[in-house]
C-alpha positions as CSV (number, residue, x, y, z in Angstrom):
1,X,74.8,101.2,95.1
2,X,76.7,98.3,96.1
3,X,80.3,98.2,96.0
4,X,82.0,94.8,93.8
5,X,85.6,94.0,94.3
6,X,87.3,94.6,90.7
7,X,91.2,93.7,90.2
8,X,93.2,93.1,93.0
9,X,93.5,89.6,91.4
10,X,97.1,89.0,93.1
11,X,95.7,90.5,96.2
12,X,93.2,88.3,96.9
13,X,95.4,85.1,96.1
14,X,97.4,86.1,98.6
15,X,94.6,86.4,101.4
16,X,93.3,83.2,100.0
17,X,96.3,81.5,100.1
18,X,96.5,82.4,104.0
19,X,92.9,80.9,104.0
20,X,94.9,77.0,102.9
21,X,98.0,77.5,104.4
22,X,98.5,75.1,107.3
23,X,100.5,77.9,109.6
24,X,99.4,81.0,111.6
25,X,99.9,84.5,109.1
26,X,100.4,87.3,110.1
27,X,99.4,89.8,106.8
28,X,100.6,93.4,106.3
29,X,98.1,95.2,104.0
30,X,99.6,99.0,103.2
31,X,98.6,101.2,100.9
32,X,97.3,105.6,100.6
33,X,94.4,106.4,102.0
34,X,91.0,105.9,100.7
35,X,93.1,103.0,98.0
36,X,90.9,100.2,99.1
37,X,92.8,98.6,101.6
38,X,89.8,97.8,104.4
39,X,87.7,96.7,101.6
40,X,89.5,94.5,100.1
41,X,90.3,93.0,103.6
42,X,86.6,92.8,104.6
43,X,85.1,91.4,101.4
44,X,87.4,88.3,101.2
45,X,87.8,87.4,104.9
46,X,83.8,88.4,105.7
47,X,83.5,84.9,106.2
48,X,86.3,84.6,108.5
49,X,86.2,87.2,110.6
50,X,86.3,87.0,114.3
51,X,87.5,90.2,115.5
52,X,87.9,93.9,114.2
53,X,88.7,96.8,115.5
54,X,90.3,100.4,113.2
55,X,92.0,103.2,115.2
56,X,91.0,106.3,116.4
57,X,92.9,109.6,114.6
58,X,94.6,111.6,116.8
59,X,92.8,109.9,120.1
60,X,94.8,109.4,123.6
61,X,95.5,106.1,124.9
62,X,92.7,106.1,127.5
63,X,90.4,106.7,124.4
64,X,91.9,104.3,122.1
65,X,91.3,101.3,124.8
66,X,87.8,102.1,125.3
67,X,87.8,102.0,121.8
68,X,89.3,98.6,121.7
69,X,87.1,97.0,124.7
70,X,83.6,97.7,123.2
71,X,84.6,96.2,120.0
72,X,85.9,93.4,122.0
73,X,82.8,93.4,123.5
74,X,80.8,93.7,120.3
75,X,82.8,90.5,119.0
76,X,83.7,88.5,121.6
77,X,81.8,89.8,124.7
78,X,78.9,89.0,126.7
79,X,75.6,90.9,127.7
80,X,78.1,92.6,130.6
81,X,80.7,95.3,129.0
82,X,84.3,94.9,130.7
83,X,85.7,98.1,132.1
84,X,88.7,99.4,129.9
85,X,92.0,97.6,130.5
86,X,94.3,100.1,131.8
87,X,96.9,99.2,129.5
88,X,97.5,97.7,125.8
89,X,98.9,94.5,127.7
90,X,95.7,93.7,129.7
91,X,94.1,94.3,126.7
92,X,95.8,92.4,124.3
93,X,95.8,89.7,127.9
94,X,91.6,90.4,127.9
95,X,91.5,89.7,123.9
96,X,93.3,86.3,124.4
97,X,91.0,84.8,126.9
98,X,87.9,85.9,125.0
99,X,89.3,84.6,121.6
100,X,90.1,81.1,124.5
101,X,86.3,81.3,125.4
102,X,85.0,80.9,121.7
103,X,84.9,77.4,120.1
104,X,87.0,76.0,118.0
105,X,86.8,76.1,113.8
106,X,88.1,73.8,111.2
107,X,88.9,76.9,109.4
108,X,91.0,79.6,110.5
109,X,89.8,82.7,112.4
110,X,90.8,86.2,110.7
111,X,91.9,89.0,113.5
112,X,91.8,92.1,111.8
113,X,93.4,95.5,113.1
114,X,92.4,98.4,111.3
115,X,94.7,101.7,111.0
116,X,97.2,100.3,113.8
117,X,99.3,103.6,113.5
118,X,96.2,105.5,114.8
119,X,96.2,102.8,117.8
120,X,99.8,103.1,118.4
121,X,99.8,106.6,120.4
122,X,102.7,108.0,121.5
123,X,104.7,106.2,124.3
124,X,101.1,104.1,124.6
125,X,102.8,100.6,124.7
126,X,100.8,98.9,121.6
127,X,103.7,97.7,119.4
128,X,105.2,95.9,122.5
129,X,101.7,94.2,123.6
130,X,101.0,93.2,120.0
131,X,104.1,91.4,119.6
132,X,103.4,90.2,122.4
133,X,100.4,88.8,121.6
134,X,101.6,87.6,118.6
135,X,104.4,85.7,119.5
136,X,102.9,84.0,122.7
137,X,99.5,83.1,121.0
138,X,98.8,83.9,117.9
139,X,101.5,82.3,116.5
140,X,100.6,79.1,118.0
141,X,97.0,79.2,117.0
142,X,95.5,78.6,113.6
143,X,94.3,82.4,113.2
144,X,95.2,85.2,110.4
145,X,96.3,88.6,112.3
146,X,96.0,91.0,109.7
147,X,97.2,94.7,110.1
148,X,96.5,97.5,108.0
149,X,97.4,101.0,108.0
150,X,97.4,104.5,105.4
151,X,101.1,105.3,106.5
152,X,102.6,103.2,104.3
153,X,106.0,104.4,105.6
154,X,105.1,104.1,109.4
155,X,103.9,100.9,108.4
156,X,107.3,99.5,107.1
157,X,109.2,101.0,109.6
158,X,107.7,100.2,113.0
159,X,106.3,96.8,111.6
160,X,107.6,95.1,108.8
161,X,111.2,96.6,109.6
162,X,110.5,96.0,113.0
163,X,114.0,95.1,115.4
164,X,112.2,94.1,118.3
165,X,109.5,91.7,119.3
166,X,107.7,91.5,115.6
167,X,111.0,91.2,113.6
168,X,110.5,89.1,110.9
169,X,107.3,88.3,111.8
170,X,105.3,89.3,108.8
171,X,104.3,86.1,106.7
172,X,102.6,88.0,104.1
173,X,102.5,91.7,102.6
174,X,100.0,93.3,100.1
175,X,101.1,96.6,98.8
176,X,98.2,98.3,97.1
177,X,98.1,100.5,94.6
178,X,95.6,102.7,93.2
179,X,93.5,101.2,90.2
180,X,95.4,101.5,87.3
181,X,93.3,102.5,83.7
182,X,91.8,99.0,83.0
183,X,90.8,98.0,86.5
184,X,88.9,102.1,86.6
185,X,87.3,101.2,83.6
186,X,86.2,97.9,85.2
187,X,84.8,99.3,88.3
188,X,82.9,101.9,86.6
189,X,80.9,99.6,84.2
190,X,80.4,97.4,87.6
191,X,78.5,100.9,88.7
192,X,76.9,100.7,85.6
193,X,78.6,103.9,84.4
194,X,79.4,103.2,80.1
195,X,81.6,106.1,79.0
196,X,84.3,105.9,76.8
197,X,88.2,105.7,77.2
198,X,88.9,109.6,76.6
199,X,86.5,110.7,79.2
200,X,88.0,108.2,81.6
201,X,91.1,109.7,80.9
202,X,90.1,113.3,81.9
203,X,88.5,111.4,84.9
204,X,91.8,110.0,85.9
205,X,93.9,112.9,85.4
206,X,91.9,115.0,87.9
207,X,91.3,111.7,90.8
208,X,93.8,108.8,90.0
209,X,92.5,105.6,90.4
210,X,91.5,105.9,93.9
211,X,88.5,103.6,94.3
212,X,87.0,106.3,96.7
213,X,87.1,109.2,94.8
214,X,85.7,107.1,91.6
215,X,82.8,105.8,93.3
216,X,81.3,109.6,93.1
217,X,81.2,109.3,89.5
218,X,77.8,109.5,88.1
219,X,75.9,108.0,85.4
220,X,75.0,110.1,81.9
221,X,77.4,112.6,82.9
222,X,80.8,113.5,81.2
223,X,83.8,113.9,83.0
224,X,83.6,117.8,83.2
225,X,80.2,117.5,84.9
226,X,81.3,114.9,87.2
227,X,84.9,116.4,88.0
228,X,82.6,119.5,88.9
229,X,80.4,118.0,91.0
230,X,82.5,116.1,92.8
231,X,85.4,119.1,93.3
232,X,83.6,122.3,93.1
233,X,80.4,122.1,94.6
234,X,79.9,122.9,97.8
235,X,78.8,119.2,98.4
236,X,81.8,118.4,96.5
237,X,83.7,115.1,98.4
238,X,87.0,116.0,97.2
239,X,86.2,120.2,97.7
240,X,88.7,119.8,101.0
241,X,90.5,116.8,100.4
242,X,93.6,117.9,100.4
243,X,94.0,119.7,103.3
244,X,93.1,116.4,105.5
245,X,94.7,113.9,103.2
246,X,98.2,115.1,104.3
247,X,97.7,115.5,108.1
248,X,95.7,111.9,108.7
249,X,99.1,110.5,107.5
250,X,102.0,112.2,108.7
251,X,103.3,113.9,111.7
252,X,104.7,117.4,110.6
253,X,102.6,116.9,107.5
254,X,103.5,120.5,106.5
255,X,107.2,119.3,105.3
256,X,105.2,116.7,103.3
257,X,103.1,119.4,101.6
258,X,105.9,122.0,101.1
259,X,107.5,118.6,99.0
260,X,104.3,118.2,97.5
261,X,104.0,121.9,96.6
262,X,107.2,121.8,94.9
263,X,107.2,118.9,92.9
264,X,104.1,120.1,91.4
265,X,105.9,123.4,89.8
266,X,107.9,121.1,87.9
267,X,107.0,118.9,85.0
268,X,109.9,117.4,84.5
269,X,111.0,116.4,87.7
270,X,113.6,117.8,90.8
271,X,116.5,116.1,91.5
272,X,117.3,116.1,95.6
273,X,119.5,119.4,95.4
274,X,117.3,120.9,93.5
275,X,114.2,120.2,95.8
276,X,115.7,121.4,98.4
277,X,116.6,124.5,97.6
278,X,113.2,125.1,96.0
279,X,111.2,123.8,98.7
280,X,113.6,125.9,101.6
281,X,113.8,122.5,103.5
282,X,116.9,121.3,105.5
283,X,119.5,119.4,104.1
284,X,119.5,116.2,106.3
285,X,118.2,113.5,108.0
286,X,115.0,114.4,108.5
287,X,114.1,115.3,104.7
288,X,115.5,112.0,103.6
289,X,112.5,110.7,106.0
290,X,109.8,112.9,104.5
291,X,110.7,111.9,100.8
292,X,110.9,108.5,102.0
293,X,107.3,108.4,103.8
294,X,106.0,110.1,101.0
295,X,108.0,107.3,98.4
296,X,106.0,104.4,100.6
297,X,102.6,105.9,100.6
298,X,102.9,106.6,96.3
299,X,102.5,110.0,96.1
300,X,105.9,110.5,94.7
301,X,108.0,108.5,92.6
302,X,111.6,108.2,91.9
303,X,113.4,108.2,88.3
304,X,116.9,106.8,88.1
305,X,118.5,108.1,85.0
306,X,119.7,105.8,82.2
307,X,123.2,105.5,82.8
308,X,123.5,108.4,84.9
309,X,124.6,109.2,88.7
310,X,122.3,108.1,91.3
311,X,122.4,111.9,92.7
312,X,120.7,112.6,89.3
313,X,117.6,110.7,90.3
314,X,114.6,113.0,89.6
315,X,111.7,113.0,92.2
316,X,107.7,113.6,90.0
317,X,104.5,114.2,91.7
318,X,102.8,111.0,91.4
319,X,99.4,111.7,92.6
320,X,96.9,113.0,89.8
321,X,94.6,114.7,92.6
322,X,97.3,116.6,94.4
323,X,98.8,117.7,91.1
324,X,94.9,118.8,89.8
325,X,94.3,120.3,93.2
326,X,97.3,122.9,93.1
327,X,96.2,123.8,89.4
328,X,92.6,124.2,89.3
329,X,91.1,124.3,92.9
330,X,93.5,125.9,95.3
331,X,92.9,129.7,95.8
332,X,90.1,129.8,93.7
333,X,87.2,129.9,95.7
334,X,84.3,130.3,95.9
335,X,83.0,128.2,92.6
336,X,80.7,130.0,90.8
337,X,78.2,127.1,89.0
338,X,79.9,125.7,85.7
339,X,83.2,126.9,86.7
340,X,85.1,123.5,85.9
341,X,83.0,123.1,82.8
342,X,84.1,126.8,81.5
343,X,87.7,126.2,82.7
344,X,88.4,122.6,81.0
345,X,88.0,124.0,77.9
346,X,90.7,126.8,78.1
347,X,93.6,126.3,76.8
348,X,95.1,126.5,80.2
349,X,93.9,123.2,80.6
350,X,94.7,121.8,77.4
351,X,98.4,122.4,78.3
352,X,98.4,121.0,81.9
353,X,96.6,117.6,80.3
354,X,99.7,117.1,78.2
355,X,101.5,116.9,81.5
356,X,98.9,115.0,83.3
357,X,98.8,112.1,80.3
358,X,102.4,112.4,80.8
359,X,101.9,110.9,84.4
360,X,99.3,108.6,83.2
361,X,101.8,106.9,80.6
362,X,105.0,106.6,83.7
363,X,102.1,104.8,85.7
364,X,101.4,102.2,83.1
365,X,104.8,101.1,82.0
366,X,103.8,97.0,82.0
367,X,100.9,98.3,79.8
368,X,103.2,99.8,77.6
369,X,105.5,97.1,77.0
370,X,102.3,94.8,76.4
371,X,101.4,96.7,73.8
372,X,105.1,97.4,72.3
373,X,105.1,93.7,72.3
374,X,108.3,93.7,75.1
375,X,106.6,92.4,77.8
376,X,108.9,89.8,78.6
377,X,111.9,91.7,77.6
378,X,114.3,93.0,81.1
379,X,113.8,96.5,80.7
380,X,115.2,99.2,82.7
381,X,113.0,102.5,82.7
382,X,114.3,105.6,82.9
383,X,114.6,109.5,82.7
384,X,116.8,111.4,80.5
385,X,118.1,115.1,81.3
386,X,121.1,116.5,80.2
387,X,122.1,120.7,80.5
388,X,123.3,122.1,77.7
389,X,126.9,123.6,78.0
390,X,129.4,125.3,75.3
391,X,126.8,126.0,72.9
392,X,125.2,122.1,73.0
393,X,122.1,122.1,73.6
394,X,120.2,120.6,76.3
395,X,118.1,117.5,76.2
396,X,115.2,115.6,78.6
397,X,113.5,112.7,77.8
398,X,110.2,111.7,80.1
399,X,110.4,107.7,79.3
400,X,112.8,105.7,78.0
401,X,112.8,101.9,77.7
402,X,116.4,100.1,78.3
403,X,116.5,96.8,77.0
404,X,118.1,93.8,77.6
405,X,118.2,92.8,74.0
406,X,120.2,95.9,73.1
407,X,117.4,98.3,71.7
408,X,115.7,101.4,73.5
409,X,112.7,102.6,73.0
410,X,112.4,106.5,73.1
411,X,108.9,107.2,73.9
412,X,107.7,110.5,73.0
413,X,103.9,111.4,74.8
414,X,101.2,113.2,73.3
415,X,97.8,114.3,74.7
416,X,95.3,115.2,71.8
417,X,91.7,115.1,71.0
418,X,92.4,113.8,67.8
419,X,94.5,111.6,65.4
420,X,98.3,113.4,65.8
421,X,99.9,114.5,62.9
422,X,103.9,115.2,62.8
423,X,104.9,118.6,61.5
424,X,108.2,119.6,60.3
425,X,109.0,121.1,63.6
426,X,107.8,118.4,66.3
427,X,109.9,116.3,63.5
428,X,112.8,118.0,63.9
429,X,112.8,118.1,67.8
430,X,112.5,114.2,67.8
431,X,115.5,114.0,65.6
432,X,117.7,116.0,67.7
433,X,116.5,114.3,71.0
434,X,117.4,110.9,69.0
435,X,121.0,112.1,68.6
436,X,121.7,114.2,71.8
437,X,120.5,110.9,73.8
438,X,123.1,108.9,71.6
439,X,126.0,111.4,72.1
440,X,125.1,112.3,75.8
441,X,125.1,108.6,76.4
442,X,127.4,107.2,74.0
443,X,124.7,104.7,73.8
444,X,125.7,101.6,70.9
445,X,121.8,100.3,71.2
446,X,119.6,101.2,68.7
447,X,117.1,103.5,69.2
448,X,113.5,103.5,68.1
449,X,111.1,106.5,68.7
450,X,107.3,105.7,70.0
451,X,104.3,108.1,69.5
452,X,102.0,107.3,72.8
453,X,99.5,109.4,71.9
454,X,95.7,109.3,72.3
455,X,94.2,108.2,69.0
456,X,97.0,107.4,66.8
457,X,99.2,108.8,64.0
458,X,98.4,110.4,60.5
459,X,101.3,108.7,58.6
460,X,102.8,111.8,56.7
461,X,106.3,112.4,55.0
462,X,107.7,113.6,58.7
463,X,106.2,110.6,60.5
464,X,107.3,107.9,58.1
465,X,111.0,106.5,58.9
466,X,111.0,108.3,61.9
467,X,108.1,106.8,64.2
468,X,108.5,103.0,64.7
469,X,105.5,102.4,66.6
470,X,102.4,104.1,67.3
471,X,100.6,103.1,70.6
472,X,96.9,104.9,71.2
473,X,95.1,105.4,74.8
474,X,94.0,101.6,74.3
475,X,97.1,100.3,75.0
476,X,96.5,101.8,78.4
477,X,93.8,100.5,79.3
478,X,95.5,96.7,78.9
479,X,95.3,94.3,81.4
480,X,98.6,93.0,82.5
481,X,99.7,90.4,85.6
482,X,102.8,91.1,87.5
483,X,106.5,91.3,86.2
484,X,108.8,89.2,88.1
């Protein structure tokens, strides 16, 4: 089945706009693995493209430039194969005088290097030779250089941050993220796949919106069958994913896991202290780097409280198939045939869904605002924990909207197979959340409570004066543009 290019809208005004623009680009494209990233590039500079090359994992120098020289060769060369430059600098020296060789184009000529933290080896030279090449011919020529690579934080640090020859070079960077609810929903009916909204739900909670994993989905199927098929049989794609995802990104991957790990025991969140003491990691330098690589590439997220200390911050386990990994697969091998199907209706799973639509709802925010009608309201969104001390009790709040028009929104988050309906106690519970939040933070906003919940509200006499706003798993699925 051919793959179509859904979303990425902004995306691909930003390649095209490097396309029109009358100077040389160079264009950063980071993002996770398996997000997209090469895709996208490929599909709107096809066209273009005059060279390519994608590094080799965990190859030696002498590999990687034999790696380099017959792609060189497939592009740019002749019938004869040049022998491997000893160096990146003869290479980068050999790619310049083929590129000279070829004639010229009224439009511009698209360079693309693929993974460039897998061609960067250790002590191999690259970064040096590709600024060099960058700053004494490409950036005279009328060419696009675009590089690309999964470790997003490597990425910003030895490139985009760069202090030597490539500092503040980058013309033009694309962050991507994984597909958000609507843009899933799009690319499965563009694989011809019609399901409804709740099944994509249960989808997402167990693969994210990685374009990747969602292309194993399967016609006339529901999202049990396919979630088993695609992470419990033994043909399974995502049967091992986790134990390579890790260690094709980061060096000393096991501190990334052990972080990982950790933030998935906790559903609402681990401030810094508190991670690592639970995760037994050191209290320094090299942690800050691990949360930080781990921040760039979006499997983690970071919640400033509402009024709160910075050091209050709480760290959450952003992605779904990491978090559905270390519930339902890990240590439970082998898979005996309808395993997931059995275990997704447990109530075991009914409680970890209320946590995974938890995740969902802090990954659509702009959606959420659409639908509140706040869009284009400044709003600060936040966490909320207070401990109870001397007999006052505690309080956390998952979401709260801070706006600039002196209201909050208190959203409370409900996962349910059916229309909700507010007893006395869930009621209650709201209540005294409403006025621990307003003592704890001497707040002088309003507040209004939200119901996010899957298909709606039964009004009833606990609901009514208490709920504002009721927003469904449609408001999800909204499409929004950027917030600037």
């Amino acid at each position: 089945m051919e793959n179509i290019l859904v979303g990425r809208k902004r995306e691909q005004e930003i390649l095209k706009e490097a396309l029109t623009s009358r100077e040389p680009e160079l264009v950063a494209v980071i993002g996770r693995r398996r997000v997209g990233k090469t895709f996208l590039v490929r599909t709107v500079y096809d066209p273009y493209m005059a060279f390519e090359v994608t590094g080799l994992q965990n190859a030696t120098q002498k590999k990687q430039l034999e790696h380099f020289t017959f792609w060189l060769d497939s592009w740019l060369g002749t019938h004869e194969q040049d022998a491997a430059p000893e160096n990146w600098l003869a290479a980068f020296q050999l790619l310049i005088r083929k590129l000279e060789r070829q004639p010229e184009r009224a439009e511009k000529r698209v360079l693309f290097f693929d993974e460039l933290p897998w061609l960067d080896s250790r002590k191999s030279g690259f970064l040096e030779a590709f600024g060099m090449f960058w700053n004494s011919w490409a950036s005279r020529k009328n060419v696009i250089v675009v590089i690309c690579g999964s470790a997003a934080s490597w990425m910003i640090r030895r490139v985009v941050d760069n202090k030597g020859g490539l500092h503040n070079r980058i013309t033009r960077r694309i962050h991507l993220q994984p597909f958000s609810l609507y843009e899933t929903e799009t690319y499965l009916n563009s694989r011809n796949i019609k399901t409804d909204r709740y099944q994509i739900l249960h989808l997402y909670m167990a693969l994210g919106g990685i374009p990747h994993y969602l292309k194993e989905v399967r016609p006339g199927l529901s999202a049990a069958q396919n979630i088993e098929q695609i992470c419990f049989s033994p043909q399974g794609l995502l049967r091992e994913e986790f134990t390579r995802l890790y260690p094709a990104l980061f060096e000393n991957s096991d501190s990334h896991v052990a972080i990982i790990r950790t933030l998935a025991s906790s559903k609402q969140g681990l401030s810094r202290k508190e991670l690592i003491s639970l995760s037994k990691l050191p209290d320094g330098g090299s942690t800050n780097r691990y949360l930080d690589e781990l921040l760039h590439s979006g499997f983690i997220t970071i919640w400033f409280p509402l009024n709160g200390k910075k050091k209050e911050a709480l760290f959450r386990l952003n992605d779904e198939f990491s978090l559905f990994y270390l519930q339902f697969m890990e240590n439970r091998q082998p898979y005996g045939p309808g395993y997931w199907n059995n275990l997704s209706q447990t109530q075991q799973y009914a409680s970890w869904s209320g946590y995974a639509f938890e995740n969902i709802c802090l990954n659509h925010i702009a959606q959420i605002k659409k639908s509140l009608g706040i869009f284009g309201v400044y709003t600060q969104a936040g966490s909320f924990r207070k401990t109870g001390k001397g007999g006052q009790p505690g309080v956390q709040i998952d979401l709260l909207l801070d706006r600039n028009d002196n209201i909050v929104n208190l959203c409370e988050l409900k996962f349910y197979k059916d229309r909700f309906s507010l007893d006395a106690a869930v009621a209650q519970q709201l209540r005294q959340k409403v006025a621990l939040f307003q003592t704890y933070s001497k707040t002088r906003k309003m507040v209004l409570v939200n119901l996010i919940t899957t298909y709606g509200l039964i009004p009833n006499e606990h609901s009514i004066g208490l709920v504002d706003k009721t927003i469904t798993m449609d408001a999800l699925f909204l499409p929004v543009e950027e917030e600037y």
